[in-house]
Backbone as CSV, one residue per row, in Angstrom:
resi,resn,N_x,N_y,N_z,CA_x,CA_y,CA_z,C_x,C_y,C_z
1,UNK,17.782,-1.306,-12.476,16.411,-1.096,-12.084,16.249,0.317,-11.533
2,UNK,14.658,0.544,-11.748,14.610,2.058,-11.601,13.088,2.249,-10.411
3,UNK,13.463,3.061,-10.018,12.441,2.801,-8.923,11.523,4.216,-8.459
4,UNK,10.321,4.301,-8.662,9.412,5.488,-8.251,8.725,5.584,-7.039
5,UNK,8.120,6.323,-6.261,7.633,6.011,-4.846,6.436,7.229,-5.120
6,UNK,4.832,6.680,-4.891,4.122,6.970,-4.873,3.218,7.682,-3.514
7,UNK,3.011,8.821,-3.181,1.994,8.725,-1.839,0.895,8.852,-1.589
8,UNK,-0.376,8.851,-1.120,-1.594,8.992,-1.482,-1.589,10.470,-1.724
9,UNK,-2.619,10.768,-2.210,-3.313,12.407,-2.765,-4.484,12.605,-2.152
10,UNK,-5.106,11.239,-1.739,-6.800,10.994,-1.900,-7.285,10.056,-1.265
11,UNK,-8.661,10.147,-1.101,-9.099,9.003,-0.057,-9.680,8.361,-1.522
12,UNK,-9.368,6.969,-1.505,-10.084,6.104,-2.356,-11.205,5.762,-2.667
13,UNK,-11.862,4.352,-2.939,-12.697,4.154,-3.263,-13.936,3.493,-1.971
14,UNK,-12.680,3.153,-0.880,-13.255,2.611,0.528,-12.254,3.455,1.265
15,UNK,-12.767,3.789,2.760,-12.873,4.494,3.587,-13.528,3.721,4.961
16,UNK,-12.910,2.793,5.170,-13.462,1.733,6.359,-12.870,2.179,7.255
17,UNK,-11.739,2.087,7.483,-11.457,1.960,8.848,-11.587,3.173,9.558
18,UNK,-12.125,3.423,11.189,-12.861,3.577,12.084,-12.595,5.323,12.212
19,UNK,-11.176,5.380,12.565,-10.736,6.230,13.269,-9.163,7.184,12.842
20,UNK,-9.051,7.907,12.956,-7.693,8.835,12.670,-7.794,9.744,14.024
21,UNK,-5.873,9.963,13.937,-5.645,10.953,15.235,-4.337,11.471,14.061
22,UNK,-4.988,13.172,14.318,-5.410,13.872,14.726,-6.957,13.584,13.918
23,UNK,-8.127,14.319,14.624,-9.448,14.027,13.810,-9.582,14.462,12.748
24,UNK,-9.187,15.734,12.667,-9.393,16.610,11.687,-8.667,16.046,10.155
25,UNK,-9.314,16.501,9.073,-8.562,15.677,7.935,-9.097,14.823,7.397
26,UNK,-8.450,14.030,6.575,-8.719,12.781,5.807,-7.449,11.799,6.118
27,UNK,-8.258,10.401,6.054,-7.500,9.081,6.557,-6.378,9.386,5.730
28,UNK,-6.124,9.650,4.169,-4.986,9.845,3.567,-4.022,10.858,3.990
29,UNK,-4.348,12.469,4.552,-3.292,12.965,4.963,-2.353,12.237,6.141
30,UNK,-3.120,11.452,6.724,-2.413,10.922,7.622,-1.349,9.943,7.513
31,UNK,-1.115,9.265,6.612,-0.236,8.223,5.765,0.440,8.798,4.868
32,UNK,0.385,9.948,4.512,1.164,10.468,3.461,2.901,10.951,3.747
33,UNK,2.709,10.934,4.730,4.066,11.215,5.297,5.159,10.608,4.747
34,UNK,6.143,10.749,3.822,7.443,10.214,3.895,8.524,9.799,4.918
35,UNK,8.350,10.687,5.866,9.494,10.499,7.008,8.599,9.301,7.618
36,UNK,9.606,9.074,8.663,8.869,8.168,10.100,8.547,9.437,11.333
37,UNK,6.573,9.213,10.322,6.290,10.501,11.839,5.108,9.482,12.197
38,UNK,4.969,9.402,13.414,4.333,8.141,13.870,3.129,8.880,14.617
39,UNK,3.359,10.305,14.496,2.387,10.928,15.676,0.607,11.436,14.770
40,UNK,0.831,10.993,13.591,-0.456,10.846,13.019,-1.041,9.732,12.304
41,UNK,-2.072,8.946,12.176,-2.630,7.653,11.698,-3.919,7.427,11.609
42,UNK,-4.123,6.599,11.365,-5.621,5.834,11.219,-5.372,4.745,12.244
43,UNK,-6.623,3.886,12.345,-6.735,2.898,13.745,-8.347,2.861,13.762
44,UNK,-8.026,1.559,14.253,-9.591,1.088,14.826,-9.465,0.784,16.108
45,UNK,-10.508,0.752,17.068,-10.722,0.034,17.869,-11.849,-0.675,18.764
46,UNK,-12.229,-1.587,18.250,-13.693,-2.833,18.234,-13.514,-2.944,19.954
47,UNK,-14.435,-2.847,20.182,-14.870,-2.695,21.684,-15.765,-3.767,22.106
48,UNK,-16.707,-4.341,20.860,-17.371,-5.954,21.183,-17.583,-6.509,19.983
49,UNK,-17.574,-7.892,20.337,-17.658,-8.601,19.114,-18.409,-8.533,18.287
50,UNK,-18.281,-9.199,16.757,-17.347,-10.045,16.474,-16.307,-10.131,16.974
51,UNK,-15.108,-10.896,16.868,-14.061,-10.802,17.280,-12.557,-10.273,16.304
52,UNK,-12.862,-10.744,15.548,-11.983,-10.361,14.666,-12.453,-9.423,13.019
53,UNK,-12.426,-8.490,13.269,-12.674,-7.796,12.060,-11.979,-6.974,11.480
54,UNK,-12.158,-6.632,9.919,-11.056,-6.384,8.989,-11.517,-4.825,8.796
55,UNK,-10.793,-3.736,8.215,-11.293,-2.808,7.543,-10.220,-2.184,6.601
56,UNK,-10.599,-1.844,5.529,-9.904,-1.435,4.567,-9.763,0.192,4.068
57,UNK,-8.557,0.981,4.053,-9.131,2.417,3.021,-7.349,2.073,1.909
58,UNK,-8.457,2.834,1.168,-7.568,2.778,-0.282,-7.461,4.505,-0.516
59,UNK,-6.689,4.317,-1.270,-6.222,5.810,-1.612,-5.517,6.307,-2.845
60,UNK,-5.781,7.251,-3.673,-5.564,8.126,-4.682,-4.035,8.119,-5.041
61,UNK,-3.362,8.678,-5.778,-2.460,9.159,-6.104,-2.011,9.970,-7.504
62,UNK,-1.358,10.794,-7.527,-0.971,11.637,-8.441,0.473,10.795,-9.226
63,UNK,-0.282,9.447,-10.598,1.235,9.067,-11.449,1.831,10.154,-12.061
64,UNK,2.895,9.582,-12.173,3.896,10.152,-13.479,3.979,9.463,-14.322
65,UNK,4.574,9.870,-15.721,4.812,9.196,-16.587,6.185,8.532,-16.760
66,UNK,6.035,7.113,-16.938,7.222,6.666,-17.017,7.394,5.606,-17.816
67,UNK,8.085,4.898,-17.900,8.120,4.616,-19.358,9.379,3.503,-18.948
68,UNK,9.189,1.922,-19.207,10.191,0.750,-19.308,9.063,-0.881,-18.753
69,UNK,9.873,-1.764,-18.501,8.780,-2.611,-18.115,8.765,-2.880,-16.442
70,UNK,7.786,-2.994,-15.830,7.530,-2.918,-14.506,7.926,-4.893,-14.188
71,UNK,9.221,-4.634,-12.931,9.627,-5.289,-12.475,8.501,-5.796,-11.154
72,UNK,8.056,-5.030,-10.549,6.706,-5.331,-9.211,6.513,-4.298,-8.562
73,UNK,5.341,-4.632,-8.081,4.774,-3.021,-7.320,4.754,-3.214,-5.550
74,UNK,5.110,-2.830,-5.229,5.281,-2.988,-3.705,4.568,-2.273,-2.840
75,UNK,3.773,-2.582,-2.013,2.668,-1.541,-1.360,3.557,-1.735,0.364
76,UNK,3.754,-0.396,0.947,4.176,-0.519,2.288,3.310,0.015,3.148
77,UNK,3.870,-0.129,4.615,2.983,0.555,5.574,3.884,0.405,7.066
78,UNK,3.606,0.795,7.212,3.854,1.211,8.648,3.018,1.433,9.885
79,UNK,2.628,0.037,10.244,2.055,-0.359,11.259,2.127,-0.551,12.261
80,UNK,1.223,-0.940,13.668,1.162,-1.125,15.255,0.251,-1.489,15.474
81,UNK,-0.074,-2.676,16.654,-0.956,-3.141,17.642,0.182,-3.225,18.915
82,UNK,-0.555,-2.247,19.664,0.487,-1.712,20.918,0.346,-2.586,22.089
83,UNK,-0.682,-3.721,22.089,-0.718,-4.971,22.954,0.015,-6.098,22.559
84,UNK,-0.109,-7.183,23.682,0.480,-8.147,23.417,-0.436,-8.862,22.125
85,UNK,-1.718,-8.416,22.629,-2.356,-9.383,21.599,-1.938,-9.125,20.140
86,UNK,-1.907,-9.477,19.231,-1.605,-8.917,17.868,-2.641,-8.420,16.568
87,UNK,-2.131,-7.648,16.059,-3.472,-7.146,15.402,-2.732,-7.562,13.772
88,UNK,-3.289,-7.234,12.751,-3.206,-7.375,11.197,-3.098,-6.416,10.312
89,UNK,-2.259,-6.718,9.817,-2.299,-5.919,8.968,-1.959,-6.270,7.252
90,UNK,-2.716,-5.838,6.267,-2.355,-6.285,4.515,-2.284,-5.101,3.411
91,UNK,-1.519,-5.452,2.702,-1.704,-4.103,1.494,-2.474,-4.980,0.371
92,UNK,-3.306,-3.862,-0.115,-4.326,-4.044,-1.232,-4.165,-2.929,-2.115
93,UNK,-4.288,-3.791,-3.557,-4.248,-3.045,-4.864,-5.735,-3.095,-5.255
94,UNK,-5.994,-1.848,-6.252,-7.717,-2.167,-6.409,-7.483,-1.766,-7.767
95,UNK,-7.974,-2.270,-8.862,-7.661,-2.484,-10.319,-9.320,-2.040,-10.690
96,UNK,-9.548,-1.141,-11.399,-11.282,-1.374,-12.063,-12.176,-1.678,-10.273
97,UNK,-12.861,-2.570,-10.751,-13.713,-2.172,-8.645,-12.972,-3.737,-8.330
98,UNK,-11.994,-4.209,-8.375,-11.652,-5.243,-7.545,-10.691,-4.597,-6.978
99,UNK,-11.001,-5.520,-5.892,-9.443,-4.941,-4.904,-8.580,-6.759,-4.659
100,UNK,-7.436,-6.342,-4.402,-6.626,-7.376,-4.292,-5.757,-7.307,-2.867
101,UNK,-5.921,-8.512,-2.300,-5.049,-8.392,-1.303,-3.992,-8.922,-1.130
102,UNK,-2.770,-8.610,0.152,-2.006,-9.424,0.433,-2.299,-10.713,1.192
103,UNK,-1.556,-11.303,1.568,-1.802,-12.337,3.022,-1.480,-11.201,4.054
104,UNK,-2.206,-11.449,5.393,-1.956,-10.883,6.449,-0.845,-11.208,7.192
105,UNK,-0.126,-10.022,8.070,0.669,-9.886,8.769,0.815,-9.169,10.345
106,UNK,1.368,-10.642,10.857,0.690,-9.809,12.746,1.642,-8.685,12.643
107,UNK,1.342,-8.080,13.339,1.624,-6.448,13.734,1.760,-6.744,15.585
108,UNK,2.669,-6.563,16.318,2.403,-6.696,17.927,3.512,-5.253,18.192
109,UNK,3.783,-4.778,19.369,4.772,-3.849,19.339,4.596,-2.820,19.207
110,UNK,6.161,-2.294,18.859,6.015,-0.993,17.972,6.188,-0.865,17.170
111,UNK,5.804,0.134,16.129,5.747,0.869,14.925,6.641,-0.381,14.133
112,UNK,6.621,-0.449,12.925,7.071,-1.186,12.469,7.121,-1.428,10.512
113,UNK,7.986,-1.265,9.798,7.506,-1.161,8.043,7.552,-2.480,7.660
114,UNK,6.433,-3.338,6.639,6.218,-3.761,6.507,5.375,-3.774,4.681
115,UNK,5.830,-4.311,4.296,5.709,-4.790,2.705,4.932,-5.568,2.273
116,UNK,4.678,-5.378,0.744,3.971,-6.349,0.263,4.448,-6.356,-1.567
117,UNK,5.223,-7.544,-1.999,6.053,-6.956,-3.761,4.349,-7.975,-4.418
118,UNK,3.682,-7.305,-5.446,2.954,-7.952,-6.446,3.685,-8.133,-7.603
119,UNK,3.946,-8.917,-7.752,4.845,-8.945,-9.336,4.061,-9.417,-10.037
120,UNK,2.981,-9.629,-10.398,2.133,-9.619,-11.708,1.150,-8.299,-11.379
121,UNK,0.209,-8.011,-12.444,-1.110,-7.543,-12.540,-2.119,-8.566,-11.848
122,UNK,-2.666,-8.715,-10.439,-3.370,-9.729,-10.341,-4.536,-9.559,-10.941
123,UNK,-5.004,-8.689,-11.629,-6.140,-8.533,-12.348,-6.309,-9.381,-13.871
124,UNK,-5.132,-9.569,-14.228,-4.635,-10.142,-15.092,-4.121,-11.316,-15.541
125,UNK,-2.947,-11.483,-14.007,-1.821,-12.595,-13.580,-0.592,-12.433,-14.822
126,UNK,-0.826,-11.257,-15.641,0.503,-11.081,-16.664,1.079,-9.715,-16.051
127,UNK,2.275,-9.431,-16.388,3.485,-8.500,-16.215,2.533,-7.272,-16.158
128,UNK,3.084,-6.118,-15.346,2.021,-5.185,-15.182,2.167,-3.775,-15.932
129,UNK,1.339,-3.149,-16.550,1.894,-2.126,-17.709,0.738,-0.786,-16.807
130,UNK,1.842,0.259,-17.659,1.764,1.270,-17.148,0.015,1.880,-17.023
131,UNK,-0.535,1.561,-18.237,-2.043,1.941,-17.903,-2.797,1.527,-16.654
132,UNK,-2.651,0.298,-15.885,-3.265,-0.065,-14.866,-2.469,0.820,-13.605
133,UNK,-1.128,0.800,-13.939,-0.187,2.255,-12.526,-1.311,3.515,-12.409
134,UNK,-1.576,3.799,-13.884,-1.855,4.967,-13.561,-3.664,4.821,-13.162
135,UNK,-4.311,3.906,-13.374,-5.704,4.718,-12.775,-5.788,3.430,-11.576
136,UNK,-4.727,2.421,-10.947,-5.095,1.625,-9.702,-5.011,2.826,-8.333
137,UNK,-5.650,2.169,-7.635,-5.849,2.465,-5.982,-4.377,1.463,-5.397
138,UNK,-4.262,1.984,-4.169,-3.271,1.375,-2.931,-3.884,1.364,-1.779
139,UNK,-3.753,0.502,-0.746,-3.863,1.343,1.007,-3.758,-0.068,1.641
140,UNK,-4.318,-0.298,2.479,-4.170,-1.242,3.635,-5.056,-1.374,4.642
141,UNK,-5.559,-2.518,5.078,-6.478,-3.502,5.576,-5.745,-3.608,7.144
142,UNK,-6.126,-3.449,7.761,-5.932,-3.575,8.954,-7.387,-4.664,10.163
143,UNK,-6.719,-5.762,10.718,-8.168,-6.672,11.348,-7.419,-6.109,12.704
144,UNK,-7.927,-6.856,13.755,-7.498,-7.225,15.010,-7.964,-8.124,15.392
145,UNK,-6.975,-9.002,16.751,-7.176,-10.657,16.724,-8.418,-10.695,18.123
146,UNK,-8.826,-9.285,18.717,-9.430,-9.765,19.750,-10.025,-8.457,19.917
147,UNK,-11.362,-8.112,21.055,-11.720,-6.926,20.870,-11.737,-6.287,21.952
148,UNK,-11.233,-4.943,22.058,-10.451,-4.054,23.076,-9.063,-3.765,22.799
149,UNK,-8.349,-4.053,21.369,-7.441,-4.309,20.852,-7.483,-3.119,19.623
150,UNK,-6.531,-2.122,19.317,-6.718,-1.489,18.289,-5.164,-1.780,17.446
151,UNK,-5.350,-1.216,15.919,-3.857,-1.703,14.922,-4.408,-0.134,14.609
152,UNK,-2.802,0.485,14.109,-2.576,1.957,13.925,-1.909,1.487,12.725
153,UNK,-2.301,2.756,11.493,-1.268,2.842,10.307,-0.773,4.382,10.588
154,UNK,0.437,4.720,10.181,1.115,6.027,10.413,1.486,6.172,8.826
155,UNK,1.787,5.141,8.239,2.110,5.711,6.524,1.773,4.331,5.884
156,UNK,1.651,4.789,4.816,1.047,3.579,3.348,1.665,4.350,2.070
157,UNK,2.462,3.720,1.528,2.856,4.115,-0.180,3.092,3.137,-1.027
158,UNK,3.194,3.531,-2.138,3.662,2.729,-2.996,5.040,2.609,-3.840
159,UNK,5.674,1.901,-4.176,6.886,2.284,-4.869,6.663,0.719,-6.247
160,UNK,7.224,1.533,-7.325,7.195,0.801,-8.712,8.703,0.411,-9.064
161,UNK,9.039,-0.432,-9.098,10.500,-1.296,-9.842,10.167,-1.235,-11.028
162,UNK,11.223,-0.689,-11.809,11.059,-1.038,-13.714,12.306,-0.691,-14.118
163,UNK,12.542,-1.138,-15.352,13.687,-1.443,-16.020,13.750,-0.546,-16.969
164,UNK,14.069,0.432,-17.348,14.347,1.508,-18.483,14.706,0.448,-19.790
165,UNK,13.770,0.663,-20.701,14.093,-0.040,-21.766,14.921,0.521,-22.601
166,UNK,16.464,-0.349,-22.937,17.307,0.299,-24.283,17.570,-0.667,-25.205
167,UNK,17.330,-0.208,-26.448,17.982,-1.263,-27.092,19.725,-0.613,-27.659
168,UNK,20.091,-1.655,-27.890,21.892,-2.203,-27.860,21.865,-2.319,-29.652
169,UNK,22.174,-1.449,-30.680,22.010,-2.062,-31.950,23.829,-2.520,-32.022
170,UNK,23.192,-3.827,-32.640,24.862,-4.243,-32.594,25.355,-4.033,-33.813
171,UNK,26.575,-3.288,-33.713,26.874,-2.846,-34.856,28.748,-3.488,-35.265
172,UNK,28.993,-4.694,-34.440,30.492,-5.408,-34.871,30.326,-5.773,-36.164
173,UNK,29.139,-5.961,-37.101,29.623,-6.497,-38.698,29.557,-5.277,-39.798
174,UNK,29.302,-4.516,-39.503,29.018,-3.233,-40.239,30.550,-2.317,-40.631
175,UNK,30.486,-1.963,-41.667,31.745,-1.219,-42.227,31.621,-0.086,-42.806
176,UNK,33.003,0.622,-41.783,33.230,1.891,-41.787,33.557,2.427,-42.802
């Protein structure tokens, strides 16, 4: 298995959630980071109810071409809700204008990476081919369980599993 890692380029197609530190910028430079740099992100923080609310940004990327069959697409992130209370967090794929989500995941603590493998096209529910890699969205949904409570993302990417296709011609009956 062969494996590619994607990072945003771009702010997507949604642009919800609230807030980024440092201000300046776009929600995507802030997640783009490869390393573990925790000192820039996105974040909300709901100050009155509702109580629990969700927000989503998706984001761009620059494919490559590659070429075998896609084993699953894995959306990560690297999340925090720095209270006890716990906040949420999900990765979403957005195919054409649907977006797809994960199930949610509490976030309490610190910093923390956290996954999500799609192994189909859910747009589809069949094996996922390279035309949908190259023009889908990525990013992550972040709620919180109570309000006065904020969830931080510091990075979001993507990485692709696939199998380099070879064929094997068998050649034991053939004469030399």
């Amino acid at each position: 298995m062969t494996q590619v890692t994607f990072y945003p380029t771009g702010s997507g197609a949604l642009t919800e959630i609230l807030a980024q530190q440092p201000g300046a910028g776009y929600h995507w430079d802030k997640v783009d980071d490869p390393s573990t740099d925790d000192a820039d992100y996105i974040y909300f923080d709901v100050q009155a109810p509702p109580i629990y609310q969700v927000y989503t940004d998706l984001f761009t990327f620059n494919p490559t071409v590659q070429g075998g069959r896609i084993n699953f697409v894995r959306i990560c992130r690297r999340t925090q809700a720095p209270f006890a209370q716990p906040g949420y967090s999900a990765s979403v794929v957005r195919i054409g204008s649907t977006n797809y989500f994960s199930a949610d995941h509490a976030n309490t603590g610190a910093f923390g990476d956290l996954y999500d493998d799609f192994t189909v096209d859910p747009s589809t529910s069949a094996i996922w081919n390279w035309s949908n890699i190259y023009t889908m969205q990525f990013g992550v949904r972040l709620g919180n369980a109570d309000y006065g409570y904020y969830v931080k993302c510091s990075r979001c990417y993507m990485i692709v599993d696939y199998t380099i296709d070879t064929q094997v011609e068998d050649v034991s009956g053939w004469l030399y």
